[in-house]
C-alpha positions in Angstrom: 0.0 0.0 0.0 2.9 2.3 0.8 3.4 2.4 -3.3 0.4 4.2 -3.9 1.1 7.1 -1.5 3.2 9.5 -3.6 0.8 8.7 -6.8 -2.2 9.7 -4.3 -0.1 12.6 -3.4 0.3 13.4 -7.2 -3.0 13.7 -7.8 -4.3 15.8 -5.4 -2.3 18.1 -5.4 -3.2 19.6 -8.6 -6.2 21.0 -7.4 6.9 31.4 16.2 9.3 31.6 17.9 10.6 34.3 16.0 14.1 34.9 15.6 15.2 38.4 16.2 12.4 41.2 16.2 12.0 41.7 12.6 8.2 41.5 12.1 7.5 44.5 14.5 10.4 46.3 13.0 9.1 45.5 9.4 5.3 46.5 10.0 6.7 49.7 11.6 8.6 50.5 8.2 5.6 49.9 6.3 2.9 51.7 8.5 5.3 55.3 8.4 5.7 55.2 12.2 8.3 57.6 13.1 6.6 60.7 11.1 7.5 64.0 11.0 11.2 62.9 10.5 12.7 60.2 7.4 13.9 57.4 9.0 16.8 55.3 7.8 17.6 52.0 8.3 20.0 49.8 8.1 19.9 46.0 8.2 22.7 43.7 7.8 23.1 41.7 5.0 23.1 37.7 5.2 26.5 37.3 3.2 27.9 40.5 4.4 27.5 44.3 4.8 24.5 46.3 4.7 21.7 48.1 3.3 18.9 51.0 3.5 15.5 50.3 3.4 13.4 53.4 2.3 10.4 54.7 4.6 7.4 52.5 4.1 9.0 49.9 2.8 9.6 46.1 4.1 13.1 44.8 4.5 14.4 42.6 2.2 16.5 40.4 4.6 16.3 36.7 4.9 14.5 35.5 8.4 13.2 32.5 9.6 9.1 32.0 10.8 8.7 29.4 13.5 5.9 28.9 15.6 7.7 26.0 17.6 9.6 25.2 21.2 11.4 22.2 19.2 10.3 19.4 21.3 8.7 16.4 19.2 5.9 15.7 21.3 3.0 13.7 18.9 2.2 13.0 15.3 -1.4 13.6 13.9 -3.0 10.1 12.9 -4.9 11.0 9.8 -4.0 9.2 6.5 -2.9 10.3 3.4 -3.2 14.0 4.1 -0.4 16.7 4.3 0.0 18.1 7.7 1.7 21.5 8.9 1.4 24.4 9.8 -0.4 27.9 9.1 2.0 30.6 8.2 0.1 34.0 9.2 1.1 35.4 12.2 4.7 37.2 11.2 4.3 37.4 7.9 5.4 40.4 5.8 4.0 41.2 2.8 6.0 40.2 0.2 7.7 38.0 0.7 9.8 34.3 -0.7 9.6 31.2 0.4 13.1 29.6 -0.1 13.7 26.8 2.1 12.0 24.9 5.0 13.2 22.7 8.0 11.1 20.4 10.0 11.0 17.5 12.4 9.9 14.1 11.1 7.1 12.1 13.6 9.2 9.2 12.5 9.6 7.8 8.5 10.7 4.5 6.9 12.8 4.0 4.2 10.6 2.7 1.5 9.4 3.3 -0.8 10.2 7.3 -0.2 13.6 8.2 -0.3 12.9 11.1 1.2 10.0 13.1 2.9 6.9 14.7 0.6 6.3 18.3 1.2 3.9 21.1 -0.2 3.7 24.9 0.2 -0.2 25.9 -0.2 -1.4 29.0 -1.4 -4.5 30.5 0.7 -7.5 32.1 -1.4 -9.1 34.5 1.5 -12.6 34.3 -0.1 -13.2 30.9 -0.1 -10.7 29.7 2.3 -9.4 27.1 0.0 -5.8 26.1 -1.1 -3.7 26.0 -3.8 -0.5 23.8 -4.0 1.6 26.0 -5.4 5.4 23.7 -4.5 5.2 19.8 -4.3 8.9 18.4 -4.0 10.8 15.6 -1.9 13.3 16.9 0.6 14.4 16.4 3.9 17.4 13.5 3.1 17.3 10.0 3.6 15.2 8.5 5.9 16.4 5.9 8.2 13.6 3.6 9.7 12.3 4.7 12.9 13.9 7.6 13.4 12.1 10.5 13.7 12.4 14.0 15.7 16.0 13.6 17.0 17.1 15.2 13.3 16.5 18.8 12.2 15.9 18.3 8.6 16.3 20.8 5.3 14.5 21.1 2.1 15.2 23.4 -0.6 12.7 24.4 -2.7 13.1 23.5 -6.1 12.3 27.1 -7.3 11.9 29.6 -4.9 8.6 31.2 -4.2 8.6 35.0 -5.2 7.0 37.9 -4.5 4.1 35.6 -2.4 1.4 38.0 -0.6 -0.6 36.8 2.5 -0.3 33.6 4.5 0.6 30.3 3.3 0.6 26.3 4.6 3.9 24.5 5.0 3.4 20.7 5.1 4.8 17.4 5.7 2.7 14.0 3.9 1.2 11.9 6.0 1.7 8.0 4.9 -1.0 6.1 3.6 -0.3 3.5 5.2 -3.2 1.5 7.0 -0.9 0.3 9.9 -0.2 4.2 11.0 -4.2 4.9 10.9 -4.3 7.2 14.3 -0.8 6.2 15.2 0.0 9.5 17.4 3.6 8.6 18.5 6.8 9.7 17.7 10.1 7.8 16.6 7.8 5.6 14.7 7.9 4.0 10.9 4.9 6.1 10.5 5.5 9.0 8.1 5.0 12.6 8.9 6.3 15.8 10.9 6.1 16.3 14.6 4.0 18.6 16.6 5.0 20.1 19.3 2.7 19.8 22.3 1.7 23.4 21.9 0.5 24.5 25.2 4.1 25.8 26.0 5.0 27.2 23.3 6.2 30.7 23.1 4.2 33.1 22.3 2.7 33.4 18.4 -0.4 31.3 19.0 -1.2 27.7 17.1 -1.0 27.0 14.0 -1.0 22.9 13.0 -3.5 22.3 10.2 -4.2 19.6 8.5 -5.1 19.8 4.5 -8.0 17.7 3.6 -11.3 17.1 0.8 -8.6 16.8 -2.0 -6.6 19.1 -0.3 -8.7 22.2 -0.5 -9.7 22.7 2.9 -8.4 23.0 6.1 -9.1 21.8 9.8 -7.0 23.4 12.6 -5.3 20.5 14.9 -6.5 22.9 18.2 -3.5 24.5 20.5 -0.1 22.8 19.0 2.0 23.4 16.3 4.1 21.7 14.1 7.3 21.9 14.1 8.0 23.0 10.5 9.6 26.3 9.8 10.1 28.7 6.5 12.7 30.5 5.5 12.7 33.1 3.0 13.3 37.3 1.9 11.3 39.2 4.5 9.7 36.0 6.4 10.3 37.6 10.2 14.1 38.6 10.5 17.3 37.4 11.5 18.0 40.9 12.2 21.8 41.1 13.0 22.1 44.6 14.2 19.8 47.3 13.4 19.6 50.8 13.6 17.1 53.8 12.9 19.0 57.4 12.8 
């Protein structure tokens, strides 16, 4: 049965801890705070240097979104359905989507050689999605294993210029045998949620993508720990000043 998971996956898919204290600084740049004077900023550059951001504008600096306190805690048992997490709460409009990192609930090493991920769009009106990224990342998987590793995806092509919030996911297997399997360090596919009651801050946001992927049901107060990275995604900010 495992076989048929990534053609499943094919198929349907056609249809924060925060690091530093960029989000506040960002919304601050964009809302003209600081009138009656032009204020100049300047943000360090990730390979070196730095820049100026204009009034009103976001900075384009590369930051990591993470809703997380990075302690595998449970999987969700659903088959067949990518699970993840919410991006809203942070997010700076516009922005790329470049990479992601996540946990793994636990894996097994056939017949994926690696783990299946999607980054949903979000239509406000209807509240449905739009996969807009399906790729395989997250290296090899070694039976059983399952939170202890930090894992790293890139994007095949990054996302540019996205506006609003998005869905970062992890596919859940098919397989029967995991049906409302909830543990971790398992052979059962998936990322790892966080228990969600102490973690810091930025609210819950572990969804799971279901009716052919179009719709959402929010897994109540945990997230997932599955983070984005990308151009003004809330900042690394390495030293900041406004003169």
């Amino acid at each position: 049965m495992r076989q048929q998971g990534w053609a499943l996956f094919g198929v349907l898919a056609g249809t924060c801890l925060l690091t530093g204290t960029g989000a506040s600084t960002a919304e601050n740049l964009r809302s003209g705070a600081g009138q009656g004077q032009t204020p100049r900023v300047s943000l360090a550059r990730v390979g070196g240097g730095t820049h100026e951001v204009a009034p009103g504008q976001a900075p384009d600096v590369v930051g990591t979104l993470r809703y997380d306190n990075d302690i595998p805690f449970s999987r969700e048992g659903t088959l067949a359905v990518p699970i993840g997490n919410r991006f809203d709460n942070g997010v700076v409009d516009p922005h790329s989507i470049q990479k992601v990192t996540f946990r793994a609930a636990g894996c097994f090493q056939t017949p994926y050689p690696s783990f299946r991920l999607s980054i949903f769009d979000i239509n406000p009106t209807p509240m449905t999605n739009m996969n807009i990224a399906m790729f395989s990342g997250g290296g090899m998987c070694s039976g059983g294993t399952g939170g202890a590793v930090l894992r790293t995806a890139m994007l095949p092509a990054p996302i540019l210029g996205h506006v609003g919030p998005f869905i970062g996911a992890v596919f859940n297997t098919n397989f029967a045998g995991c049906l409302n399997n909830t543990m971790v360090n398992t052979t059962c596919e998936g990322v790892a949620l966080s228990m969600g009651v102490v973690d810091p801050g930025m609210g819950f946001h572990a969804i799971r993508v279901a009716n052919t992927m179009q719709t959402t049901q929010n897994l109540g107060t945990r997230n997932a720990i599955f983070r984005v990275t990308g151009d003004n995604l809330p900042v690394e900010l390495m030293g900041f000043g406004v003169k």
